[in-house]
Structures are given as C-alpha cells and as structure tokens.
C-alpha positions as CSV (number, residue, x, y, z in Angstrom):
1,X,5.7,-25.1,-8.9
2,X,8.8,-27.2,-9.6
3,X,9.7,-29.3,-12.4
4,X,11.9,-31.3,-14.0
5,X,15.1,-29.6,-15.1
6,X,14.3,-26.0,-13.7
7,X,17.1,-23.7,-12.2
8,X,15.6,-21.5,-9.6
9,X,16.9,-18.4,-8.4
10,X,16.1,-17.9,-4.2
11,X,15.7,-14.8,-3.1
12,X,17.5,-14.2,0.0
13,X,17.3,-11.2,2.4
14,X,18.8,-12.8,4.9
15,X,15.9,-12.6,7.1
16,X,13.5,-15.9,8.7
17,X,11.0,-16.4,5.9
18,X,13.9,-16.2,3.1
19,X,16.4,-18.5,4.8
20,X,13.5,-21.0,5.8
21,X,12.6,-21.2,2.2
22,X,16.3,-21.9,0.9
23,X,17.0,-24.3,3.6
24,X,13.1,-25.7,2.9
25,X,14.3,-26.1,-0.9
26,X,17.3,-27.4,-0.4
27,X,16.2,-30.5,1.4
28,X,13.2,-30.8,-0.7
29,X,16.1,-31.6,-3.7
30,X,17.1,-34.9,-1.8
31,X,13.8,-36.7,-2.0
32,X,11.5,-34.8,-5.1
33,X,11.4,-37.3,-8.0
34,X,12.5,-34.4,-10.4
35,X,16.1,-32.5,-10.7
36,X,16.3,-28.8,-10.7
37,X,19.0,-26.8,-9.1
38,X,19.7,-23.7,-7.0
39,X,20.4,-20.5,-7.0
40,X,20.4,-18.3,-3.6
41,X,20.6,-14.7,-4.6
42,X,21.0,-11.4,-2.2
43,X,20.7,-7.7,-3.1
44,X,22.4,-5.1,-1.0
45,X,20.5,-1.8,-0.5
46,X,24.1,0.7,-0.5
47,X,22.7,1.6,3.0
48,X,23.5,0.6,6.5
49,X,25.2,-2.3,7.8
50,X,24.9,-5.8,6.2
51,X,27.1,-8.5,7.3
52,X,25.9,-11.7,5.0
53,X,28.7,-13.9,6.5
54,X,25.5,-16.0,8.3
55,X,24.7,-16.5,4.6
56,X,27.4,-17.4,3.4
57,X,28.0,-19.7,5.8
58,X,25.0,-21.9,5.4
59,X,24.9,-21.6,1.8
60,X,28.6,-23.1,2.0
61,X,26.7,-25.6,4.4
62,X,23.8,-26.6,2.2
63,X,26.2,-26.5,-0.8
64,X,24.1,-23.9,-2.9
65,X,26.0,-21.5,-5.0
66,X,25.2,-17.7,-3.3
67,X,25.4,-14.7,-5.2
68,X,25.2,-11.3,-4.0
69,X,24.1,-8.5,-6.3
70,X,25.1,-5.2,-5.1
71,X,22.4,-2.4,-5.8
72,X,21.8,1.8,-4.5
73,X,18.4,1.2,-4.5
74,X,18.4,2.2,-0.7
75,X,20.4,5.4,-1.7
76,X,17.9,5.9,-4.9
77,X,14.6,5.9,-2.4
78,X,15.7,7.6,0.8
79,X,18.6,9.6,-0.6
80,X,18.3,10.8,-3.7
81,X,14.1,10.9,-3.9
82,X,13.8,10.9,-0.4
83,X,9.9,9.0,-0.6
84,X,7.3,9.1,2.2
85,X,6.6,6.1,1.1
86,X,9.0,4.3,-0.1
87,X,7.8,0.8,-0.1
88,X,6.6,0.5,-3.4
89,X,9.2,2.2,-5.4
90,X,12.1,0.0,-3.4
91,X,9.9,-3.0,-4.0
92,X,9.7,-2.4,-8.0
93,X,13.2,-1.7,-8.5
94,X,14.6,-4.7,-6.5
95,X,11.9,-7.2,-8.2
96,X,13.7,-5.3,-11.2
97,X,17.3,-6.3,-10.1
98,X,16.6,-9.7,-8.9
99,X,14.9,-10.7,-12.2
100,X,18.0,-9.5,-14.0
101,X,20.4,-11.0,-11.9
102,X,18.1,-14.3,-11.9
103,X,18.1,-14.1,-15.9
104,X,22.1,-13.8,-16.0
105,X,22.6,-16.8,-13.9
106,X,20.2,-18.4,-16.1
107,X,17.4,-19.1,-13.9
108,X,13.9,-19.4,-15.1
109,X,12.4,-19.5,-11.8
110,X,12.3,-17.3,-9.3
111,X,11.4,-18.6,-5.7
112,X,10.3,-15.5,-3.0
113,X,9.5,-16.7,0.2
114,X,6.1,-14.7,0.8
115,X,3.6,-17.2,3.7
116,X,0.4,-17.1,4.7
117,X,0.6,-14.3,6.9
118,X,1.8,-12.1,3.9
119,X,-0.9,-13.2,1.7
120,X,-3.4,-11.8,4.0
121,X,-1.4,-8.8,5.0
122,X,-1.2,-7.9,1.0
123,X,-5.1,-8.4,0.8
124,X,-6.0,-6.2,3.4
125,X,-3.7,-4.0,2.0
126,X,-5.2,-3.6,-1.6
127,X,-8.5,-3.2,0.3
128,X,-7.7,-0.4,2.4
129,X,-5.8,1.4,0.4
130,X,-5.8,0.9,-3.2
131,X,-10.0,-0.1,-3.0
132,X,-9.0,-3.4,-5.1
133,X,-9.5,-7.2,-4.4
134,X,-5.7,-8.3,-4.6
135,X,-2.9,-10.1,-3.6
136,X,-0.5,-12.1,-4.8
137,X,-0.7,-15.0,-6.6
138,X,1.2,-18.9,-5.9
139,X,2.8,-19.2,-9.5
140,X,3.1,-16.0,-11.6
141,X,4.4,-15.7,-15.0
142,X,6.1,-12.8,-16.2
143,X,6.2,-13.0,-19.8
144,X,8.8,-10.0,-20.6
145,X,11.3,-11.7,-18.7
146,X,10.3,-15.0,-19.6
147,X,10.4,-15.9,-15.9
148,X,8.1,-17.6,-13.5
149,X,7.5,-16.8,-10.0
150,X,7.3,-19.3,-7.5
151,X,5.6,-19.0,-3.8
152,X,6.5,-22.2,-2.0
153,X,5.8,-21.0,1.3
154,X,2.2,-19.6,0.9
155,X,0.0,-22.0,2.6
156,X,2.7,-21.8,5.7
157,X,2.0,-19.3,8.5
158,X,4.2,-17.3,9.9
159,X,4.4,-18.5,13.1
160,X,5.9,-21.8,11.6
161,X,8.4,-19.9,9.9
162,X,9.8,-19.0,13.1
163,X,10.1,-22.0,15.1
164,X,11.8,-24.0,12.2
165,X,14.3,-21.0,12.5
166,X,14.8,-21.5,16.2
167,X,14.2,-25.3,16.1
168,X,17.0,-25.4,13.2
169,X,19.6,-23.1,14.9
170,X,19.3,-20.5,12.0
171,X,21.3,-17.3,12.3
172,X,19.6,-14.5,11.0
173,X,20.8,-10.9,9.4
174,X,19.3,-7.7,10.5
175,X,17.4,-5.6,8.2
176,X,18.9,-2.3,7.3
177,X,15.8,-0.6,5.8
178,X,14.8,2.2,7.8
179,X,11.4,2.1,7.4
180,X,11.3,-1.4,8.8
181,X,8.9,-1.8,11.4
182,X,7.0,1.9,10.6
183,X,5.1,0.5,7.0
184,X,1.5,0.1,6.5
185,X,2.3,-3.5,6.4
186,X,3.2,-3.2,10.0
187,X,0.0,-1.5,10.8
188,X,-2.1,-4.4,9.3
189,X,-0.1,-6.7,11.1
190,X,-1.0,-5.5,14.0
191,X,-4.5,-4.9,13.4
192,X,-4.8,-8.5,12.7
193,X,-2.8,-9.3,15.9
194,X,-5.5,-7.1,18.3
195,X,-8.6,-8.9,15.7
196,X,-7.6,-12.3,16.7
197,X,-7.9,-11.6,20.1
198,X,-11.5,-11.4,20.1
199,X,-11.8,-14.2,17.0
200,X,-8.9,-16.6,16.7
201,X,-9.8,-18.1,13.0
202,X,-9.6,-14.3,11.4
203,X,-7.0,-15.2,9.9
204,X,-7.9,-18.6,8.4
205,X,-11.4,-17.2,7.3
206,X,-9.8,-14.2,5.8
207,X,-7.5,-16.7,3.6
208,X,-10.0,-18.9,2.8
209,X,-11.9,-16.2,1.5
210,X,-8.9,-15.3,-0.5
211,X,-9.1,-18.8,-2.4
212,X,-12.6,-18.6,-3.1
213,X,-12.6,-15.0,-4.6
214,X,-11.5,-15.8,-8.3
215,X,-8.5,-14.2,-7.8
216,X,-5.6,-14.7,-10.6
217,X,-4.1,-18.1,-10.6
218,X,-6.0,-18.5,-6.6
C-alpha cells in the first residue's frame, strides 16, 4: 500500500476510524524502511456545526500539514435536490472533491480509513440491495485521476478502532450529516449486531468469504 517516495492524502472526517488511521500513519512513518509523507485533508459539508479545532490540534501535535477544503455538497443533497437517499450522491461528489483537493496538493495516494466492519457492511449492502457481489477493494487505482486508493485499516475491526481512540485520549468531532444514524448502513449494522448474538463468528465468516470470492484486487 505504501512505498517509497509517495505523498498521501488522509482523509479526515474528524470522526474515530479517520483520526485512528492518521494517528496510525503517522507513527507507522517513524519505523517503515521507506519515506513518504502526509497529507491530512477535511471537507466541510456548508451544513451544521463543525468545529475542527480537535483536528487541528493533533495535526499540529503529530506535525502533519492539515488542510480543510470547504464544499456545499451538504446544501447540494438536502437543500437544493433534497434526496431520499442521499448517501450515494453525497458520497460521489465528496470522493469527487477530495480527489481534487488530493491532486492539488500533489498527492498520489489517497488513504480512507474504511475497517473490517465496513467491508462487510458494504457487502451486505450490494447484496441486498443492488443484487451484486461487491465491496470495496484494499488498493484501488483510479486511472482518470491517476491516483490510488489506499485502505490501511481493512483487516481492523471496528471495535479496535474504538478502544485505540479511548486508550489514546482522542477527541473526536461530531457528524453533522442529518441522515447519520437513519442509513441503510445503519440497518445492516444492526442486523449484524442481533446475528451475532446467536453466532458470534458471522462476522469473520462473512469476511472470509469475502476474500475467497474473486472479488477485484481481494
């Protein structure tokens, strides 16, 4: 995923999964045998409240440069089209905007901070609702842009996620998405929660399935 001499853009939401993977990165720079460097980057959503100073703050901390990118796409999809769903069109128009703003700093990586627990979520997903075997992939290439994409947390649940945040002290920014918390995604997730219940490896047998399925780049 990393190699010598690559300049990687982080995308940062502020919330647990994108801040573990920055901090994650950045201490992964003091001991990996190859240089590359780093670049956190946030988009605002022109909606709601949004106060970044925890991010700034650690970025100054961790001494990575932090750029924030200010966007309407949260005025574009609840505003102005108003969706039912808006999920997919908010996702494709800030993939969009961080790519760009990743180009301009002259990244040619990008680094999302999907886990495990996503994977599976996106899987069941595409199965449900789109009648497709899919999710996404650890290293993607997107050859318009001439960028790769780069899922270092992948093989990490979720639940690990969180207690490095606690463990580490980690502050945390609020999402200001509406629909947060009333998404499919949501649904799935806790679907899986009442599954395990009654089978508590669901969730590893469901993502080793995943890497045997011939799934791109899996």
């Amino acid at each position: 995923m990393i190699q010598e001499g690559d300049r990687i853009a982080v995308g940062v939401s502020g919330g647990k999964d994108s801040l573990a993977l920055l901090v994650a990165l950045r201490q992964i720079k003091n001991f990996l045998p190859v240089k590359f460097e780093l670049e956190a980057v946030t988009l605002t959503m022109g909606i709601g409240e949004f106060d970044l100073s925890p991010v700034k703050e650690l970025c100054k901390k961790i001494d990575v440069n932090y750029t924030i990118e200010e966007t309407l796409i949260g005025k574009i999809v609840f505003e102005e089209r108003q969706e039912k769903n808006p999920c997919s069109l908010c996702a494709n128009l800030r993939r969009g905007a961080l790519h760009n703003t990743a180009k301009r700093l002259g990244c040619n990586k990008v680094a999302l901070a999907h886990h495990m627990d996503d994977v599976i979520e996106t899987f069941l997903l595409s199965t449900f609702y789109e009648g497709r075997i899919h999710t996404f992939s650890p290293v993607t290439y997107l050859d318009r842009k001439g960028l790769y994409l780069i899922r270092p947390l992948i093989y990490t649940e979720e639940k690990l996620v969180k207690e490095f945040i606690k463990g580490n002290n980690i502050t945390t920014v609020h999402n200001p998405c509406p629909a947060n918390g009333y998404t499919k995604r949501q649904y799935i997730k806790d679907l899986l929660w009442d599954l395990k219940k009654d089978n508590r490896e669901i969730k590893s047998n469901i993502f080793g399935a995943i890497k045997r399925s011939g799934i791109d780049n899996w």
